[in-house]
C-alpha positions as CSV (number, residue, x, y, z in Angstrom):
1,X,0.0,0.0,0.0
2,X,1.5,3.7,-0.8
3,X,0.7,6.5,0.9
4,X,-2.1,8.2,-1.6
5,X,-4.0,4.6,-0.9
6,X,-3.6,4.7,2.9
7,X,-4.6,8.2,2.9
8,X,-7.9,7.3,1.2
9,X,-8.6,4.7,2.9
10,X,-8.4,6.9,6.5
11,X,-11.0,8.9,4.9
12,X,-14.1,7.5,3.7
13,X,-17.0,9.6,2.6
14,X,-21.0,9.2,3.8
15,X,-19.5,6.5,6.1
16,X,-23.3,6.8,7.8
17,X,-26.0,4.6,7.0
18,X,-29.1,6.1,5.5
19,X,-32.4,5.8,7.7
20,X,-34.6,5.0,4.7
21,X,-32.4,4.3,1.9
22,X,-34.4,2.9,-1.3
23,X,-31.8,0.6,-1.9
24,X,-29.1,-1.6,0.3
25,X,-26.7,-3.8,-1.2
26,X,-23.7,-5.6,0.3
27,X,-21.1,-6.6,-2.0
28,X,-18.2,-9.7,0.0
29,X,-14.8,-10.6,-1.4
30,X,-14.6,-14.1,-0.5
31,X,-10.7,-14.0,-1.1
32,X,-10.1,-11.4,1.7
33,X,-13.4,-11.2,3.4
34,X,-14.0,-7.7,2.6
35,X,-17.0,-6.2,2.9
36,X,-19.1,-3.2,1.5
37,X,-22.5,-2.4,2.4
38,X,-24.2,0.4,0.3
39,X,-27.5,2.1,1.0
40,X,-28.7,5.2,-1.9
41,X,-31.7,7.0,-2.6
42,X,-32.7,8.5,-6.1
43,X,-33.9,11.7,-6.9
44,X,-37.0,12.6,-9.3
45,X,-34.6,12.2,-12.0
46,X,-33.4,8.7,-11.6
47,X,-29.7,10.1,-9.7
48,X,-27.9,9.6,-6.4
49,X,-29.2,12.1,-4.0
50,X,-28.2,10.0,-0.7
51,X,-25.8,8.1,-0.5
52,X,-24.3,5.9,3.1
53,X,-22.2,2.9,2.8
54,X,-20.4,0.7,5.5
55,X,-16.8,-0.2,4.6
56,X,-15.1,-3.3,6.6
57,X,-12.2,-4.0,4.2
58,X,-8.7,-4.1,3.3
59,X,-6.6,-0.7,2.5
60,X,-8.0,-1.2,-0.8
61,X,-11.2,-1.8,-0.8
62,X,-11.2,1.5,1.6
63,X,-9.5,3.1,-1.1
64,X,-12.1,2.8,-3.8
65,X,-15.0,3.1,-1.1
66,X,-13.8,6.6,-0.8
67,X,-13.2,7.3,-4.2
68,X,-16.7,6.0,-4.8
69,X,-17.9,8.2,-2.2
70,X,-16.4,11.6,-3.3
71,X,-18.1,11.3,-6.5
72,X,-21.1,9.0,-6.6
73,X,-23.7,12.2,-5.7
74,X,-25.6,13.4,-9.2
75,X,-24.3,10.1,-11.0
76,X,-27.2,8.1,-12.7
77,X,-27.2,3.7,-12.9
78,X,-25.6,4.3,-16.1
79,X,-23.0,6.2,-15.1
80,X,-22.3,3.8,-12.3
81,X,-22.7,0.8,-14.3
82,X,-19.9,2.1,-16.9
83,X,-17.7,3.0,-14.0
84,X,-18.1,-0.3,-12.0
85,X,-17.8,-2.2,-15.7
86,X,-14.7,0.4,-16.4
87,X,-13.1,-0.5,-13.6
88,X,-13.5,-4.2,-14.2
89,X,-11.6,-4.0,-17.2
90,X,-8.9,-1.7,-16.2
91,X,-7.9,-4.2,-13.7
92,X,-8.3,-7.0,-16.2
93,X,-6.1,-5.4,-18.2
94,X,-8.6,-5.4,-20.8
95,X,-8.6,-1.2,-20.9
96,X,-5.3,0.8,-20.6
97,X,-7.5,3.4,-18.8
98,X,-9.7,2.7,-15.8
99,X,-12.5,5.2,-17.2
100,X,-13.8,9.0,-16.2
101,X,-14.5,8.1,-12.6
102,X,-11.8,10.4,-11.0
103,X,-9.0,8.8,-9.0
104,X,-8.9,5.3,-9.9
105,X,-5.7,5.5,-11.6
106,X,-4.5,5.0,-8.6
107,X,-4.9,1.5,-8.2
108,X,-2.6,0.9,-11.6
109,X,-0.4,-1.3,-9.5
110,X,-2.8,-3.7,-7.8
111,X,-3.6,-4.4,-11.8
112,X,-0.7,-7.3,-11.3
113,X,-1.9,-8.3,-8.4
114,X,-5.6,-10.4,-9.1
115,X,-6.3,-11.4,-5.7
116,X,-6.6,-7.7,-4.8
117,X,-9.5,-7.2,-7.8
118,X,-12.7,-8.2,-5.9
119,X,-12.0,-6.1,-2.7
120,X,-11.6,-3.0,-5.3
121,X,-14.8,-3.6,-7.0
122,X,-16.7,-3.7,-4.5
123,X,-18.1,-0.5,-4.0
124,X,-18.4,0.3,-6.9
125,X,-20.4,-2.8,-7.3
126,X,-22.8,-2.5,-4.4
127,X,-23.0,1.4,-5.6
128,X,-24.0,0.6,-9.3
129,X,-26.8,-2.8,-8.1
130,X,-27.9,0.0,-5.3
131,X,-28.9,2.2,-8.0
132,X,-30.4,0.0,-10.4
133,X,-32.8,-1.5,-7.7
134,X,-33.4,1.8,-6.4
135,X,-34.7,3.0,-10.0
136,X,-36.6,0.0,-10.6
137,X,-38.9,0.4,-7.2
């Protein structure tokens, strides 16, 4: 872990839950036991007005929750869908860029590293399924 990771991860955004969120999803790594829970509500026009999320992972996975969380406000499901399915790829090494969500360059390095994929995804993941249950209610 480097220093721009660790100081991310010691400062997590909307680290409260949401009293009636419109949407909760928990999102596991089962290689490091990880865990992100996200709760969001929508606004009229189908976009992240509320957002709380619960972050019990690696240095990581704290990393991209806060990333996540300085940005998610105003985005719509698509927008979180292509940055969750960005992200995906960047890691894969299927993309040389990991997308326009800001700041997740930063985990170029972990891109060797496989085991280290899931925990990074995941709240991006719980983020984007949040959103698309939220819009479908």
């Amino acid at each position: 872990y480097n220093s721009p990771i660790l100081r991310l991860a010691a400062s997590i955004p909307h680290q409260q839950r949401l009293a009636a969120p419109q949407a909760t999803v928990e999102r596991r790594s089962p290689v490091c036991g990880s865990r992100v829970t996200v709760d969001l509500a929508l606004d009229d026009e189908g976009k992240v007005a509320e957002v709380g999320q619960e972050v019990r992972a690696c240095a990581l996975g704290q990393a991209s929750a806060s990333l996540m969380g300085q940005a998610v406000l105003g985005k719509s499901v698509g927008e979180l869908e292509a940055a969750r399915d960005a992200l995906t790829a960047y890691l894969a090494g299927k993309r040389e860029d990991p997308g326009d969500w800001p700041g997740l360059d930063i985990f170029a390095p972990a891109r060797a590293h496989s085991a280290r994929h899931a925990s990074i995804r995941l709240a991006f993941e719980a983020a984007a399924e949040a959103a698309r249950q939220a819009l479908s209610r």
